[in-house]
Each structure stands twice: as structure tokens, then as C-alpha cells.
N, C-alpha and C positions, 0 to 999 in steps of 0.2 A: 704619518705615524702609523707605525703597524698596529695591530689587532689579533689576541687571538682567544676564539670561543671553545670551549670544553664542550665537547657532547658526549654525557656519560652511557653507561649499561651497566647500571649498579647489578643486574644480575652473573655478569660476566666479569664484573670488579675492572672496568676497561672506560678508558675515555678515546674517543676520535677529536681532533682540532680543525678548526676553521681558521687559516692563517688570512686574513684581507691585508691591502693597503687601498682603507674606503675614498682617497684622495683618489687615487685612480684607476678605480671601480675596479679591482681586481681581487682575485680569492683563489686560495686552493685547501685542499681536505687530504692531511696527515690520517694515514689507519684508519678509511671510512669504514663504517659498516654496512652490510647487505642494504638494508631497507635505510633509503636514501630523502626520504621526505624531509627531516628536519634541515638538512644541507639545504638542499634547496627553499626551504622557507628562511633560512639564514639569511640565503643568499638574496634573496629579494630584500627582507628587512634592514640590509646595507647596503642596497643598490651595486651590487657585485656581481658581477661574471666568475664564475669557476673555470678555470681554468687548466688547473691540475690536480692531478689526484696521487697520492705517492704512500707507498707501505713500506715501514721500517723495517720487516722480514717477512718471513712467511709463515701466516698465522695458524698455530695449531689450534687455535680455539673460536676462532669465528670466521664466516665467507668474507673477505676483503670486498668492500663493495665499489673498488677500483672500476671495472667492467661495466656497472649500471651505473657511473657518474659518463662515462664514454661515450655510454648509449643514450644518456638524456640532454647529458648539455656540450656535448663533445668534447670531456675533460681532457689532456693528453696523460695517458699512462704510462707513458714510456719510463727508463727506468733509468735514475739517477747515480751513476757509479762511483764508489768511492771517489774522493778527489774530488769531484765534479760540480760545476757551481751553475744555479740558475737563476735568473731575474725575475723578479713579481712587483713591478712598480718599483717603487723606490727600495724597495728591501732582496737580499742575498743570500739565496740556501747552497750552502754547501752539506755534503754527504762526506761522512765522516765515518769509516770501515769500526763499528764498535764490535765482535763476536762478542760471543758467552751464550746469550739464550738460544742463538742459533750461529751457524758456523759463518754465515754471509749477512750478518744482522749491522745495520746502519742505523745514527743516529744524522739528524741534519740540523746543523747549527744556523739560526737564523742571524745575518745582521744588517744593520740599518745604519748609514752614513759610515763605511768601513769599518764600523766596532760593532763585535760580537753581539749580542743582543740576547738571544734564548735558544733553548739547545730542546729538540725533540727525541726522546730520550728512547721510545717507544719500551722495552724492557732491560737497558744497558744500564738504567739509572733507577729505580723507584723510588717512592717515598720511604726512607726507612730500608731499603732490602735491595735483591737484583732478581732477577727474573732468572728462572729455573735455569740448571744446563743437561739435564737428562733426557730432555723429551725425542731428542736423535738417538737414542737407547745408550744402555749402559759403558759400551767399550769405546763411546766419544765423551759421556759425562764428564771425566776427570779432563780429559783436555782442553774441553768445550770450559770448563772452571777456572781451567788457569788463561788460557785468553780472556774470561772477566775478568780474573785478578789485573792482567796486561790492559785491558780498557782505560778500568777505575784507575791505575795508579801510573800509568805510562802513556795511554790514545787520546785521554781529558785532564790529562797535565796542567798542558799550556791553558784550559781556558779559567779566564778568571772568575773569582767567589760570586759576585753579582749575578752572573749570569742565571736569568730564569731555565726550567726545569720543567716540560714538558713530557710527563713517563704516560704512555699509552696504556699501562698494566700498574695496575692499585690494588690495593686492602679487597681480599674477598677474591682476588685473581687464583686460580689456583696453578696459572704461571708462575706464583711466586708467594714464599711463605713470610711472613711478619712482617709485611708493606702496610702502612698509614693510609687512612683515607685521605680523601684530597686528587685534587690533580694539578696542582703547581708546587712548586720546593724550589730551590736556589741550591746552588752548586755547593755554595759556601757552608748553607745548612746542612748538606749530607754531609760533606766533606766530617765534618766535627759530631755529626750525629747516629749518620747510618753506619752499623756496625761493619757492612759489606767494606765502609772506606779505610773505618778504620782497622778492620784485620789486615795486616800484611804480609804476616807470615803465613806459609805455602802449606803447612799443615792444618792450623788452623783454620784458613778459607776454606781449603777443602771440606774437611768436615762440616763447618757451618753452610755452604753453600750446597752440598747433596744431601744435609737433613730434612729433606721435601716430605712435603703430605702427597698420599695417591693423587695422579690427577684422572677424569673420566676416560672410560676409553673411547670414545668419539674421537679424540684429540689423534686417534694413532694412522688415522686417513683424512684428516682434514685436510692434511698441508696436500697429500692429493688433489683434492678438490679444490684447493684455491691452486695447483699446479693449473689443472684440467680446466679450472671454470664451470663455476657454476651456473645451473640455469637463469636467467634475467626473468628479473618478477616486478620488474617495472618500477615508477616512482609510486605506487602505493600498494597497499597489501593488496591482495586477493582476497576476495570473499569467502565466507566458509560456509560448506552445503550446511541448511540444515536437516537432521536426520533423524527421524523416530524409532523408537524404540525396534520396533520389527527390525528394519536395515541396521540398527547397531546390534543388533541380537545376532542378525546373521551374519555380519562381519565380523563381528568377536568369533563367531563357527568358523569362519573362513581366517583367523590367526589375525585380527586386527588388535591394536590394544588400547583401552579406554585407558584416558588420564583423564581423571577427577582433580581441578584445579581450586576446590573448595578449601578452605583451611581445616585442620585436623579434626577441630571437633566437631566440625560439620559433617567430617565425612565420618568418622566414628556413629554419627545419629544415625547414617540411614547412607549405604551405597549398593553401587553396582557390583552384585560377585565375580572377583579375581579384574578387578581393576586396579590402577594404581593412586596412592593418594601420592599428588606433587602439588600441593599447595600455590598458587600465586603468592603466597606472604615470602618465598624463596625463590632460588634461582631453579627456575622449572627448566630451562633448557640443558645444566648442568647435568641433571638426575635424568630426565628423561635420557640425553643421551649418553647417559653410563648403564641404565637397564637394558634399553630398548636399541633395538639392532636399526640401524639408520637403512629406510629403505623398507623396514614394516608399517601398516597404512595404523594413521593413531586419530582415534576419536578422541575430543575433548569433551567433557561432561563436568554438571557442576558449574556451580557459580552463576555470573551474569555474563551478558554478551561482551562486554568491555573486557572480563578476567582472558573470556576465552579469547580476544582480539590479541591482549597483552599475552597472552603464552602463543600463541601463532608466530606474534611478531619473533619471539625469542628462540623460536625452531626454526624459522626464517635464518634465521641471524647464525646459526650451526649447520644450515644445511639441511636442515629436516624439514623436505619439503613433501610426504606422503602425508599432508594432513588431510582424512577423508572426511569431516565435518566436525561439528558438534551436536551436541545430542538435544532436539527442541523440546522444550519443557521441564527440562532436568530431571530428577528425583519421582516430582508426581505424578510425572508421566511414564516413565517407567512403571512404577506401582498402579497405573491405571490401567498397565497394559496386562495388567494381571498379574508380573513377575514380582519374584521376592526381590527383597534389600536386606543385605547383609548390617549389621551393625558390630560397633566392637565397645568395650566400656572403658569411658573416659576416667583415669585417676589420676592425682598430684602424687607427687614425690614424696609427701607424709602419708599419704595411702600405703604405698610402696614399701616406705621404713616398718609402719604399722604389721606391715603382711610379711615382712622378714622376720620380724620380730615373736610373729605370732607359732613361729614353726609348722604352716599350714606348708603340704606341698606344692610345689608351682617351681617355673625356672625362672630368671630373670634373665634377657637377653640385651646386652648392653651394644647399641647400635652404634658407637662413637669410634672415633678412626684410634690408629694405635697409637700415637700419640697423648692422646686423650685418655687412652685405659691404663698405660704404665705411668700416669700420673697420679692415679687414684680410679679406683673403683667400689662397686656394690661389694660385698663379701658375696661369695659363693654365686656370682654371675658367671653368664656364658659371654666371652666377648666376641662379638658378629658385626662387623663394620657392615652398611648397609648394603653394600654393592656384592657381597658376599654371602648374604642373605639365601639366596637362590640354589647355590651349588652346596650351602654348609644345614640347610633346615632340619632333613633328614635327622642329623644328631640332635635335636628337641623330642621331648618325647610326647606324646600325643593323649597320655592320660592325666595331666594338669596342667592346671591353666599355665598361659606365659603372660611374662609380664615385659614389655618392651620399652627401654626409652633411652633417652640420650641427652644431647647438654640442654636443649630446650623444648624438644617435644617437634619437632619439624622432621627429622630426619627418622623420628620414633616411628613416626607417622607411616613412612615408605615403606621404613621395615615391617611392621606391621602389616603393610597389606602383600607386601613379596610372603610373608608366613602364612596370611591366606591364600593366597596362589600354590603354597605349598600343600596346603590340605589341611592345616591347624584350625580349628576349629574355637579356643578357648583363649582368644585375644585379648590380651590390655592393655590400652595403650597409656602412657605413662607421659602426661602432657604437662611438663615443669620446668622449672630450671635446674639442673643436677648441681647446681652451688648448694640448694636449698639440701641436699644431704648431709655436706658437711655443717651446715648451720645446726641442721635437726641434732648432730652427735656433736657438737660445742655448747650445748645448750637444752636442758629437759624437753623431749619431744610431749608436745603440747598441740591435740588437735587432732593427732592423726588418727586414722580412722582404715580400718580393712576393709576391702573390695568386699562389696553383700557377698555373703554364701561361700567366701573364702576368709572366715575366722573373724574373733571379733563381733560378728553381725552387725557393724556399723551401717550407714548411709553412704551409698556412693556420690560423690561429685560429677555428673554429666553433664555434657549438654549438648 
């Protein structure tokens, strides 16, 4: 009887699979990723050999960690061509030519005693959705769409409702817009649920399938790097120097860039000037690599040793392998070395309403992607998606305060510190849930309170 385990990267919105048949010690790893430990303690845990290793396309959003399963347990990586069927014990993959998300993208149908069994979906199928078709740029999108529309409704025809649902790309993927969390679904369930199935008409797919959110631009040389191969970093991470303040001071002079993995209002209390805040409570490899040029040396700072292990692993995991240390002692050691810390003041979103309200001046920079802004917004906001931040600052003006935030204060955060980098001086960062504006204007605002010394004279909220 086959077997198969999910191994997630909720920061990447992606799962890899461990396909065994433990009757006869055998295993292989569907869309592994870089850093290869949990496979292999899988694999022991079921008394399995790994065997193979296989990727349903070519990944624009993480290293395929195809290459270091080769080098540790002598996986075969060799590559499975449409049509083509291979043995694992008692169970049968065949490779089934699915395009859409990419032009050579395979799904491989698992089955067991000649009947179908479960289908690896990698991004031809999600939960709910399908997986982008623009990321080979725009003048293959539309085509790249209508061969998903040909997948969904002609290439996975024949197999039947039962059949399990193995999608490599989930909820949070930004491979792909309005997917479910989860990593299992059944054929039968999309079939009747996900809209991708049921649109069939050529117009309407269209539009629904190229209405994508940005995705980072890391993504636009990745498939390079999993072309070219990535350096091998072994079955466990690497250690990270640690580094005091002097050496990060002077690497920051020599173009290095600290990422502060603290969560918002921490780094709001007390950071490093013109660093970045990328929180651990998010997907830090996403942000870092849409800021940060892949191939500049990046200090991590902030937090504990475990934050800075978990954001290593996830720069790993994209290829962002110049991490030059972490900073020893965080915060108070910085400040012992005599250097200042920047701080910014933390407010909620009835602060916010409070300080619109009060006709004090100040701009409010609405950090949320477009989607999000032509849905509703602040009155009289500037709207700056965060990756945009850098090149649009400039038009803020520099003799009142700003006011930054976005749907929960995560992404507020980035921008925030990209407008310290820019020279702004008079930050606020705006740490809430931006539902809570439209609750404040359905109901007497009750509470709110303006930023000290900007109207009002209320009490600030920090922390």
C-alpha cells in the first residue's frame, strides 16, 4: 500500500511529497526542496530508501533540491518524459504532459494495482485555483492559459472523480491567486468547486486566469539557477558567523544589508538605521527577495537564534546563499557599542481614523498591492505597494509626519523601513487590521485616539 507525506513551506505557500511503498522499503521526493533534512529523516522513520527524485517543472520560486538528494543518498534524477512510466515497488508513475504554469510542466499520476490512485498535480491543479501562466512573460501568458484551459478540460479528462490531488503550489503561493490551504483535494472536488474547472469559456478563463497579484522579482532568474544548479549545501544548514557590531557596521559601509527578523513592534521599539524590517511572523524569503538584489551579503539581526536559523533556512530555499552572519547580541549590543537605534511609533488603525479626522497634516501611505487599493481605501492616501516604495519615496514630502500601513501591519512594517532608507524621518507605522476601518465608519468611532504631538494630544499605543 502506498503512502504519501506532505512536506510544507508555509512561507512559500508550497508543499514537496514523499511518495513510499514501506512494504518494500522504497521512497522517492515529488518538488523536493534545497535543504534536504526532513526527507531524509522521513526516510529513516519508514525504513525507506529514496530512490528518486522528480520535479513537475521548473521552479520559479525555490532551488529544486533534486541535486542534493543525488549527492546524499544517490537519488536518480533523471527525467521522466511525458508518456513515460516508472516502477516504485508495487506502485506506477506515469508523466502526464500538463502546460499552463509553464510551457513543459508535467503532472505524474500515481497507480497501484493497475487503477489510477492519485495524481501530482505540482501547479496544473490547486486547491480552488491553477497556477499562474505569465511568469515566461507576457507574449507567452495568453497561450501559456489556453493550454491550462486544454489540461483542465481535455489532458485530465479521462481520469476519474476519486482520484487524489497532490498540488505542489497552495494558498499563499504567489504562483497562484485564490488557492485553499491544504495539500490534498480530489479531482471530483475541484472538478465542481474550483472556478479554473468550471470556467470554460475562452474569454472568461482568460481574464480570470491573468488577473495575478505582482509576484517577487527573484522569480525572474530563478529557473536559471535551478537550469545552472545550485551550489550543494549539504544535508544540513550551515552555520552562521556570528558578528558584532563593529563588522556589521562595516559591512553595512561596504553595501551589505541587515534584515531585522523581529516582528513589527519590536523593531519599531528600537533598530538598526536603514535596515530592513522582514519579520519571521511572514514569509521573509518572499520580501527579502523582491528588495534585495540576490548576490548582496545580508546580515540577519534581531530576534533569537532559532528566528535567525528559520530565515537562513528560507534564503536557502531561494537561492540566497550570501548570508554573511547574524549580528551577536542583537539590539543591546549595538547600543553598547555606543551607536544609536532608530525607533518609529507604533499606532492601531483608530489612531489612524482619529488623526484623519482631526485635519492635522501628515500623508498616509497605503502599502497594499492594487488589488487591495481599488477595493477600498483611506480617503486622501498615497497608494505605494511595498516593493515600490524605493523608487516612488521621493513624492512624500519630508515636513510631516507619514503615516504607513496596510491589511495587517506586516507589510506596513517593510515599507516603513524602505521610507527610512529613503531619508524620512517622521514615521508611523500603522500596526492593525485595515478591516477595522471599515468597522470604525459602520459604527461611532469609539476609542480612537491621535498620535502624541499630532492632534488630539491623546496617548500613543506602543510597544
Amino acid at each position: 500500500m502506498y503512502t504519501v507525506e506532505a512536506i510544507g513551506a508555509p512561507e512559500l505557500g508550497n508543499a514537496s511529497f514523499v511518495v513510499a511503498d514501506a512494504d518494500r522499503g522504497v521512497g522517492l521526493v515529488i518538488d523536493p526542496l534545497r535543504d534536504i533534512e526532513r526527507y531524509l529523516h522521513l526516510a529513516s522513520d519508514l525504513n525507506i530508501k529514496l530512490t528518486h527524485a522528480l520535479d513537475t517543472h521548473l521552479h520559479n520560486d525555490f532551488v529544486s533540491g533534486r541535486r542534493e538528494l543525488e549527492a546524499e543518498v544517490g537519488a536518480d534524477i533523471g527525467e521522466l518524459e511525458s508518456g513515460a512510466e516508472m516502477t516504485l515497488g508495487d506502485i506506477t508513475l506515469r508523466a502526464i504532459h500538463t502546460p499552463g504554469h509553464t510551457p513543459d510542466h508535467k503532472s505524474y499520476l500515481l497507480s497501484e494495482g493497475g487503477r489510477p490512485r492519485a495524481l501530482f498535480s505540482g501547479g496544473a491543479v490547486m486547491l480552488g485555483a491553477i497556477a499562474r501562466t505569465d511568469l515566461f512573460g507576457p507574449h507567452l501568458a495568453v497561450h501559456l492559459a489556453l493550454e491550462a484551459l486544454s489540461t483542465l478540460q481535455v489532458r485530465l479528462r479521462g481520469l476519474p472523480d476519486e482520484i487524489r490531488v497532490f498540488p505542489t503550489h497552495g494558498g499563499g503561493s504567489f504562483c497562484g491567486t485564490g488557492g485553499r490551504s491544504g495539500h490534498e483535494t480530489t479531482l471530483g472536488h475541484e472538478r465542481k468547486t474550483n472556478p479554473f474547472f468550471q470556467t470554460t469559456e475562452v474569454m472568461p478563463f482568460l481574464s480570470r486566469v491573468l488577473n495575478q497579484h505582482r509576484y517577487p522579482t527573484y522569480y525572474r532568474d530563478m529557473s536559471a539557477v535551478n537550469r545552472g544548479g545550485a551550489p550543494l549545501i549539504g544535508p544540513t544548514l550551515p552555520k552562521l558567523t556570528r558578528l558584532t557590531p563593529d563588522e556589521v557596521a562595516r559591512m553595512m559601509d561596504e553595501g551589505a544589508a541587515v534584515v531585522d527578523v523581529r516582528v513589527g513592534r519590536d523593531y519599531d521599539g528600537g533598530h538598526i538605521p536603514g535596515s530592513y524590517s522582514i519579520g519571521i511572523d511572514g514569509p521573509v524569503s518572499a520580501w527579502v527577495g523582491w528588495l534585495i538584489a540576490r548576490g548582496r551579503p545580508i546580515i540577519l539581526a534581531g530576534g533569537t537564534d532559532a528566528h535567525h536559523a528559520t530565515a537562513h533556512r528560507q534564503l536557502l530555499r531561494i537561492g540566497f546563499d550570501g548570508i554573511a552572519g547574524a549580528l551577536d547580541g542583537g539590539m543591546d549590543a549595538w547600543r553598547s557599542s555606543g551607536r544609536e537605534l532608530s525607533t518609529f511609533e507604533t499606532v492601531d488603525v483608530e489612531d489612524m481614523a482619529q488623526w484623519v479626522l482631526s485635519a492635522e497634516p501628515m500623508t498616509v501611505v497605503d502599502a497594499r498591492d492594487e488589488h487591495e487599493w481599488v477595493a477600498g481605501h483611506v480617503p486622501g492616501a498615497v497608494h505605494m505597494y511595498v516593493p515600490d516604495v524605493p523608487h516612488r519615496a521621493s513624492e512624500i514630502p519630508h515636513d510631516a509626519p507619514v503615516a504607513v500601513h496596510c491589511a495587517s501591519g506586516y507589510r506596513a512594517g517593510i515599507a516603513a523601513s524602505l521610507l527610512e532608507q529613503a531619508g524620512l524621518k517622521r514615521i508611523i507605522h500603522v500596526n492593525g487590521q485595515y478591516s477595522d476601518w471599515d468597522r470604525l465608519f459602520t459604527s461611532p468611532l469609539a476609542g480612537g485616539r491621535a498620535p502624541a504631538g499630532h492632534g488630539g494630544g491623546g496617548e500613543t499605543r506602543a510597544s
